[in-house]
C-alpha positions in Angstrom: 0.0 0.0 0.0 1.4 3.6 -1.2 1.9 6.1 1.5 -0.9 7.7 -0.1 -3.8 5.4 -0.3 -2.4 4.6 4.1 -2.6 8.4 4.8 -5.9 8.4 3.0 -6.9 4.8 5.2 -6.0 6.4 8.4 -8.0 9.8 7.6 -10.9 7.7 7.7 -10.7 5.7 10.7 -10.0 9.2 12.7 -13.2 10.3 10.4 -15.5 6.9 11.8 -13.9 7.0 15.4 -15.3 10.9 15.7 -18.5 9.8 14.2 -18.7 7.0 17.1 -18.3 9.7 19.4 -20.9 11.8 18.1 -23.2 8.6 17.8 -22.8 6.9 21.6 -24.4 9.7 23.7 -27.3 9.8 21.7 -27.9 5.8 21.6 -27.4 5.5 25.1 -30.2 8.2 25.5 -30.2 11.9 27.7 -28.6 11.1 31.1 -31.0 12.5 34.1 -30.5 12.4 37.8 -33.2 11.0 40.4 -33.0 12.1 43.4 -34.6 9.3 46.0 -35.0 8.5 49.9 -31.7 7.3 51.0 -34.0 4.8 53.0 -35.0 1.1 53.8 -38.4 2.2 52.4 -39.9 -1.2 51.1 -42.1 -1.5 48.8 -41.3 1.7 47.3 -37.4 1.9 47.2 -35.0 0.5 49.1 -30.9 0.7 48.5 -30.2 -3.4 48.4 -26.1 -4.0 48.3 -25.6 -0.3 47.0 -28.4 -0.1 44.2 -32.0 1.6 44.4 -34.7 -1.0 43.9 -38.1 -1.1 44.6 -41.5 0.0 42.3 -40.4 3.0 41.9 -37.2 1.8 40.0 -39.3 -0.1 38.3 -41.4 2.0 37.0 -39.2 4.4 36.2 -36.8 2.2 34.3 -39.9 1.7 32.6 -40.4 4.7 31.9 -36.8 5.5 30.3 -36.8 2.3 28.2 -39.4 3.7 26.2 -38.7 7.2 26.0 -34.7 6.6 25.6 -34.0 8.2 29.2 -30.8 6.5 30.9 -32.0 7.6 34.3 -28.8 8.0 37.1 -30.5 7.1 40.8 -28.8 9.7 43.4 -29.8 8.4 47.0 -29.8 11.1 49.4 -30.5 11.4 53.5 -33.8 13.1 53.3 -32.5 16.5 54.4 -29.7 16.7 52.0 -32.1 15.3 49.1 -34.3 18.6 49.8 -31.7 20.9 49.8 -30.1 19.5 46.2 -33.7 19.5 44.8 -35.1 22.3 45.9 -31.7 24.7 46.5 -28.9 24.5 44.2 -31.5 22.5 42.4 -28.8 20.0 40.5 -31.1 17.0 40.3 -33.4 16.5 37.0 -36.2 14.7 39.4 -37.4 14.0 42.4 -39.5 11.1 44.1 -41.4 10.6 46.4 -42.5 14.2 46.2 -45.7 16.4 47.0 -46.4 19.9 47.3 -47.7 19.9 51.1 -43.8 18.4 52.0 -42.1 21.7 53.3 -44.2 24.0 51.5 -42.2 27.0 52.9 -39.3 26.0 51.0 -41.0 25.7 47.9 -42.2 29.0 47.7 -41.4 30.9 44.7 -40.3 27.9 42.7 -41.9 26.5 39.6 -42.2 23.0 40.7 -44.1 20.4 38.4 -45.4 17.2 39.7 -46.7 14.2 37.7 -49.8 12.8 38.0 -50.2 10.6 40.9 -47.5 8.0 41.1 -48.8 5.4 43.7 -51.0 5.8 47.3 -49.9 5.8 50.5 -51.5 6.0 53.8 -49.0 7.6 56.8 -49.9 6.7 60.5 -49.1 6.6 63.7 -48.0 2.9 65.2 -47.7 1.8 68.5 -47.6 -1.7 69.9 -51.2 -3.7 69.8 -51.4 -3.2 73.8 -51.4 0.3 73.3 -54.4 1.2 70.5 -56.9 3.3 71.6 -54.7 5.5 74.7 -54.9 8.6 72.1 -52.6 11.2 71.5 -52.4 11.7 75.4 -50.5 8.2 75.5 -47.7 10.1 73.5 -44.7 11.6 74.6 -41.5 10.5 72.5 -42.1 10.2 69.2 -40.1 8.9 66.9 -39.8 10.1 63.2 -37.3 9.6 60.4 -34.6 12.3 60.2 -35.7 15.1 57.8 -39.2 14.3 58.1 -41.9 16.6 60.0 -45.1 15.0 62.3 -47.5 17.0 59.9 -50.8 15.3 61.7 -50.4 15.6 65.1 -49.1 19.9 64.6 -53.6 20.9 64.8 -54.2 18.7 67.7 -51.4 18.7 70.1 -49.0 20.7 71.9 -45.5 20.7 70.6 -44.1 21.5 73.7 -45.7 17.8 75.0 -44.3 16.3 72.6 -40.5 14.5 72.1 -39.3 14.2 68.6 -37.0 10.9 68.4 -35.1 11.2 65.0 -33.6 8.2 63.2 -31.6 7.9 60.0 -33.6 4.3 58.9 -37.4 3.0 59.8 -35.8 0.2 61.0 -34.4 1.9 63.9 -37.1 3.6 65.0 -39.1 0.2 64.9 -36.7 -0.7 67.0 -36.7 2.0 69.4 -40.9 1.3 69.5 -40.5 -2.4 70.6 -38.1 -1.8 73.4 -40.1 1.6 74.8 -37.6 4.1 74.2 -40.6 5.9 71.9 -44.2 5.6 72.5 -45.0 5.1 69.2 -43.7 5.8 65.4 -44.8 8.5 62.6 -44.2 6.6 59.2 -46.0 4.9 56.4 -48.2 1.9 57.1 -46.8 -0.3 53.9 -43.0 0.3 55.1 -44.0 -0.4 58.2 -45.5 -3.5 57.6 -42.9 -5.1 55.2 -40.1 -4.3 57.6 -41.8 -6.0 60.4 -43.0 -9.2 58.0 -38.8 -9.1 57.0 -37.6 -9.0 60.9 -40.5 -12.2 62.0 -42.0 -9.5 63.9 -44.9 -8.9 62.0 -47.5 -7.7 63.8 -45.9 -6.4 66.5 -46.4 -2.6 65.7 -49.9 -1.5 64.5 -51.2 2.0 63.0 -53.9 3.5 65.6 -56.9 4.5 63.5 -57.9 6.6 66.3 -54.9 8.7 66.1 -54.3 11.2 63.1 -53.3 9.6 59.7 -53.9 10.3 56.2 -54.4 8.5 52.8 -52.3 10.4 50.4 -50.5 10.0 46.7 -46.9 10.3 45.9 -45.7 12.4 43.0 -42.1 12.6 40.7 -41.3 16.2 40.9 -38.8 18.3 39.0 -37.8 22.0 38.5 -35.8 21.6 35.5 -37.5 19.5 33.5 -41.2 19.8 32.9 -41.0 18.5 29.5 -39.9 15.2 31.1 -42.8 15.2 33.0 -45.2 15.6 30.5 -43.9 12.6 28.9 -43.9 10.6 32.2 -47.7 11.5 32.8 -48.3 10.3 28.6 -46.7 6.7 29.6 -48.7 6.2 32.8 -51.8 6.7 30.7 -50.9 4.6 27.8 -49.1 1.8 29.9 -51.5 1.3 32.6 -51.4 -2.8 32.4 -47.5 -2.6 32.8 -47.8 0.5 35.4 -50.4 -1.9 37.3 -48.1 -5.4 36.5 -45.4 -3.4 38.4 -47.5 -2.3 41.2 -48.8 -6.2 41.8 -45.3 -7.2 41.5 -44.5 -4.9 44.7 -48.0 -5.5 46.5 -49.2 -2.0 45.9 -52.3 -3.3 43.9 -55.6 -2.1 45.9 
C-alpha cells in the first residue's frame, strides 16, 4: 500500500472514530438524575447492596426504556435530598414528592409534579397493647430524620411532645418495641414489610384513632417539565404494565 492510499486509510478511521463519538451519547439516551430517599423504604425503594430498587425503579426504568431516558439514581438522606432539589437545584427529578412536603421551602419555585405515582397512607403505630390511649399516650415520638409529624401539629402541643429522630425506619421500629418511643410517625406499607422481613410482624400496629392520612406520591422536578409531560403520557398509555409493576410490589388495591 502507497503512503498515499495509508494516509488516506487512516483519515478515515480518525473520520468513523469521531463519528462513534458523536453517535454513543445519543444511543445511550439523555442522562438524568433522580433524586430518592436514602432509606429502607420497602415496597417503594430500598438501596439493596448499593443499588436503588423497589417500584419506583421499576417503574421508572420503565419509563426511560421507552422514552430513551438512561436515568442516574442519586440516593440522598432526606435533608440533603431537599436541599439538592429544591436549593442548588442540581437534580433532573425528584421522588417521592408532594407539594404539602415543606411547603415554605418551595415557595417561589416552579415545581411540576406528575400525575399521581402510587398511594400511601402515613400513621401513627404503636404496639397492639397500646391502641386506643390517644394522642395523650404520646410523649416520644419517633420520626425519620428530615421528616416533619404533619398530623399531630392541629391537635397537640409541641411542647408535649419529644421528637425521636432516626436515619432508617428500622431503627425507630426498633426504638418502639423496646419503649424508648411511644409510638412511630411513618407509612403503614413500610411499616409493615419491615416488620414481615424482621419475623416481627405484627408487633407494631397503626392507631386508627390517632391522626393519619391516605395520600398520593408524586415525581417532581424543577428543571425539567418536559420530562414530566412525557412521564404522565406513559402512565396513561401503559396502565397494564404500570399496574403489572405495582402487583409485583404489592401495591395493587
Amino acid at each position: 500500500m502507497t503512503t498515499t492510499a495509508l494516509t488516506r486509510s487512516f483519515a478515515t478511521a480518525l473520520a468513523l472514530c469521531a463519528l462513534l463519538l458523536l453517535i454513543t451519547p445519543a444511543l445511550a439516551g439523555q442522562r438524568l438524575t433522580v433524586g430518592v430517599e436514602c432509606l429502607d423504604y420497602p415496597p417503594y425503594g430500598s438501596i439493596q447492596n448499593g443499588e436503588y430498587r423497589g417500584y419506583a425503579r421499576d417503574l421508572l426504568d420503565a419509563f426511560a426504556i421507552e422514552y430513551g431516558y438512561d436515568l442516574v439514581y442519586d440516593p440522598l438522606p432526606v435533608k440533603r435530598l431537599y436541599q439538592d432539589f429544591l436549593v442548588t437545584r442540581i437534580l433532573d427529578l425528584k421522588f417521592p414528592d408532594s407539594k404539602d412536603w415543606h411547603p415554605g421551602k418551595r415557595k417561589g419555585l416552579a415545581i411540576t409534579y406528575s400525575d399521581p405515582v402510587c398511594e400511601y397512607t402515613d400513621g401513627i403505630h404503636v404496639k397492639p397493647e397500646n391502641l386506643g390511649r390517644g394522642v395523650k399516650g404520646i410523649r416520644v415520638l419517633g420520626i425519620i430524620a428530615g421528616f416533619k409529624p404533619w398530623l399531630l401539629k392541629p391537635i397537640m402541643n409541641p411542647k408535649d411532645l419529644t421528637v425521636s429522630e432516626n436515619a432508617s425506619i428500622s431503627g425507630l421500629l426498633g426504638k418502639a418495641l423496646i419503649d424508648r418511643v411511644d409510638a412511630v410517625y411513618a407509612n403503614e406499607e413500610a411499616v409493615r414489610h419491615l416488620l414481615a422481613a424482621m419475623g416481627l410482624k405484627g408487633r407494631l400496629v397503626m392507631d386508627p384513632a390517632l391522626p393519619h392520612k391516605t395520600d398520593v406520591y408524586h415525581l417532581s422536578t424543577i428543571n425539567r417539565p418536559e420530562v414530566l409531560r412525557e412521564f404522565n403520557e406513559f402512565m396513561k398509555t401503559h396502565r397494564e404494565l404500570v399496574d403489572s409493576i405495582k402487583k409485583k410490589h404489592g401495591l395493587m388495591q
